[in-house]
C-alpha positions as CSV (number, residue, x, y, z in Angstrom):
1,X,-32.5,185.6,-188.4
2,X,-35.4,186.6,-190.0
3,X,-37.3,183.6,-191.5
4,X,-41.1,184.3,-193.2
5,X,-43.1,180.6,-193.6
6,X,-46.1,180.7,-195.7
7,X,-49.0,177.9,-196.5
8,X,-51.8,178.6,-199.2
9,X,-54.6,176.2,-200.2
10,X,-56.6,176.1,-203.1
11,X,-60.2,177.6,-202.3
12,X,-62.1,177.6,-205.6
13,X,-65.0,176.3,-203.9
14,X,-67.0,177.0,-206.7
15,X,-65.4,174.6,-208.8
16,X,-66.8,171.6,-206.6
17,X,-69.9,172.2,-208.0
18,X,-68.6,172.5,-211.6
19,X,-66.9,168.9,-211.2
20,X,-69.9,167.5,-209.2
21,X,-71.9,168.3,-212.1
22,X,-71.0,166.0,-214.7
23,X,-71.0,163.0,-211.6
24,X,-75.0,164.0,-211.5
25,X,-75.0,163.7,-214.7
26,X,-73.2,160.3,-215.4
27,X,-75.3,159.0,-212.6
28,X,-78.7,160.2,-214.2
29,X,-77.4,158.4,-217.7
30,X,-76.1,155.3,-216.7
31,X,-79.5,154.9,-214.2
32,X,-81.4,155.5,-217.6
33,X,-79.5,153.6,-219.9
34,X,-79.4,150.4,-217.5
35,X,-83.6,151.0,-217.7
36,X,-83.1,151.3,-221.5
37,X,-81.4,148.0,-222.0
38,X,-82.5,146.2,-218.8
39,X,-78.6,145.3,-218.0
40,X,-77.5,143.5,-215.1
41,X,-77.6,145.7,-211.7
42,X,-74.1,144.8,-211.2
43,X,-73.1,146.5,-214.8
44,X,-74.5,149.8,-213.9
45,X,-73.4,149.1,-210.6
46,X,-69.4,149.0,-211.5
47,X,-70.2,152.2,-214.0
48,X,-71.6,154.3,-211.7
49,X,-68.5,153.5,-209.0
50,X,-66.3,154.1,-211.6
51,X,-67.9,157.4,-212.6
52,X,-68.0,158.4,-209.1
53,X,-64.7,157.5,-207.7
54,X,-62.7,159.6,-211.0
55,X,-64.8,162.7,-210.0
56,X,-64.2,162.2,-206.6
57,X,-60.0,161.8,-206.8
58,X,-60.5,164.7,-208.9
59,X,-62.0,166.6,-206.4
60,X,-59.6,165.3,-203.4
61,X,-56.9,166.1,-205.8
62,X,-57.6,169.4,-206.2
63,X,-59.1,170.2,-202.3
64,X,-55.1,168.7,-201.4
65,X,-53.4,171.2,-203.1
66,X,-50.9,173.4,-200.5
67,X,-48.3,175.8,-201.8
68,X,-45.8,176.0,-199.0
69,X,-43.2,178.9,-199.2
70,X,-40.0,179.5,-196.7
71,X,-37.4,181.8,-197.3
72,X,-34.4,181.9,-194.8
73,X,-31.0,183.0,-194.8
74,X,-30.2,179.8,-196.9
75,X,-32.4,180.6,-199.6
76,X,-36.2,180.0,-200.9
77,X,-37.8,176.8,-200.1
78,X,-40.6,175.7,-201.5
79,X,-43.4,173.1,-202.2
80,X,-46.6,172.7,-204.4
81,X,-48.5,169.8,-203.1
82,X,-49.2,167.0,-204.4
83,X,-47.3,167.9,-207.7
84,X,-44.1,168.6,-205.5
85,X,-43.9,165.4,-202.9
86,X,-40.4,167.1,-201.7
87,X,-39.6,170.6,-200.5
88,X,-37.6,172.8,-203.9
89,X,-34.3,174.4,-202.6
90,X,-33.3,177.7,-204.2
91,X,-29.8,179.3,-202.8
92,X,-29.3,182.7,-202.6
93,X,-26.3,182.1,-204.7
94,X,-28.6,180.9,-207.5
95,X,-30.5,184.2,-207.8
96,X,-30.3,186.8,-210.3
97,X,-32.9,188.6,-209.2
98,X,-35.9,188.4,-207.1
99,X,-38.5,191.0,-205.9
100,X,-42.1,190.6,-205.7
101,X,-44.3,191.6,-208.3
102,X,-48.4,191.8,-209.1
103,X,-49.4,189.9,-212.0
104,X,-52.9,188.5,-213.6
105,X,-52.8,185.0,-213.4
106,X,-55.5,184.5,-215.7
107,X,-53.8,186.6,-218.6
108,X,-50.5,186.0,-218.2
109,X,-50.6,181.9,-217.1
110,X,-53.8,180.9,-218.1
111,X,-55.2,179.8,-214.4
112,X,-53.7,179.3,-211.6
113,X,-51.6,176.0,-210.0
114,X,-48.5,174.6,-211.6
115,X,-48.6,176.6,-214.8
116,X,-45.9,176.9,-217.5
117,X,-45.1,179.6,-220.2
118,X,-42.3,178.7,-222.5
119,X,-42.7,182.0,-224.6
120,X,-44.0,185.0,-224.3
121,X,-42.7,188.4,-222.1
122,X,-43.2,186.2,-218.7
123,X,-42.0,183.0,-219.7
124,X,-40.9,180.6,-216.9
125,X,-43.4,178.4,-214.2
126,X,-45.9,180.0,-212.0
127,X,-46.8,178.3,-209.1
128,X,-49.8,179.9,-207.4
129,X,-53.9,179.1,-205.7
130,X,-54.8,182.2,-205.8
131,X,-54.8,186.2,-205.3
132,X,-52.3,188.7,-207.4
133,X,-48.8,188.8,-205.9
134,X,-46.4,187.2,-206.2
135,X,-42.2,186.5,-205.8
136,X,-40.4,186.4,-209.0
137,X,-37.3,184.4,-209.1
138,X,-34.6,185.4,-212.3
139,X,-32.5,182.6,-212.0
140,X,-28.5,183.0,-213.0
141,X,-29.3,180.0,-215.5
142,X,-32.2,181.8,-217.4
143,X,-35.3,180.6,-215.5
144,X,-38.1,182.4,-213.8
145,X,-40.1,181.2,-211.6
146,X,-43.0,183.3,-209.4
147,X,-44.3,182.1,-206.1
148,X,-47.6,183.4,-205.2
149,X,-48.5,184.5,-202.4
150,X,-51.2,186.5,-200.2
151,X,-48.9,187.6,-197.4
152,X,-46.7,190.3,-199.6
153,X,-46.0,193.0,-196.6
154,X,-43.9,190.4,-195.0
155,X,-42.4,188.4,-197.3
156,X,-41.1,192.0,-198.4
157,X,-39.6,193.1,-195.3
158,X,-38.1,189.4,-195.1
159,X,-37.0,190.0,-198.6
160,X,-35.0,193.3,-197.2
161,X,-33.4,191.7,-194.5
162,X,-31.3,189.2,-197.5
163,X,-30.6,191.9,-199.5
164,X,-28.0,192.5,-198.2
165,X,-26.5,188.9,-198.5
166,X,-28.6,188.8,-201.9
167,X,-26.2,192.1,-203.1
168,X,-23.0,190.1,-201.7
169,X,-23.6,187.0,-204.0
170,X,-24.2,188.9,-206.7
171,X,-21.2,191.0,-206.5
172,X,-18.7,187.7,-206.1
């Protein structure tokens, strides 16, 4: 049994900086505006926490993200953390078609994590953190989803290995 396991996390480093940003900046005004009307230490105080603990939960929020991606002879599993706090269960039996595919996340989903099209050519939910690849699911009911991932070499050979049992379900 061939079984491939994948875990990706969310390494925009670069957009720490972009959220820390506007915490500097809250900081800087509320500091001058407490000078300005010579509030209580406490007001500024419970403002500046405030301002501070949003742009942090924000920042652990996105620095916990973890796409988690299993495929076995049972079917897909999978899990976008936190948005997903249990594992998604796709059986083989449920698949149209699947195959792995190279896409632009920025054109065609806007961005990458949870990410939903309802129109368009490649309508469905994309789940991805980052890179180019990624496995497209046609469901039998109509829905697409694609799985990112960065480890496509072996998530195709696994891929082979079902497609066997993949061809039988869709033959039944």
């Amino acid at each position: 049994m061939k079984v491939f396991v994948e875990e990706q996390r969310f390494r925009k480093w670069f957009l720490v900086p972009i959220i820390a940003l506007p915490l500097i900046g809250i900081i800087i005004l509320s500091v001058q505006k407490n000078n300005e009307l010579q509030t209580s230490n406490s007001e500024s105080f419970w403002g500046i926490l405030i301002s501070v603990s949003i742009i942090l939960a924000v920042i652990i929020f996105i620095v916990s993200m973890k796409l988690t991606t299993k495929v076995d002879e049972k079917g897909i599993h999978y899990q976008f953390y936190p948005i997903h706090f249990v594992k998604k269960f796709i059986d083989w039996r449920d698949i149209d078609k699947c195959y792995i595919r190279k896409y632009n996340s920025l054109r065609e989903f806007h961005g990458y994590g949870y990410r939903i099209r309802p129109f368009g050519k490649n309508k469905g939910v994309a789940i991805n953190v980052s890179g180019n690849y990624g496995l497209q699911l046609e469901l039998k009911n109509g829905k697409r989803l694609l799985i990112g991932t960065q480890k496509q070499e072996q998530l195709k050979i696994t891929l082979e290995v079902y497609k066997e049992k993949y061809n039988k379900n869709e033959q039944q």
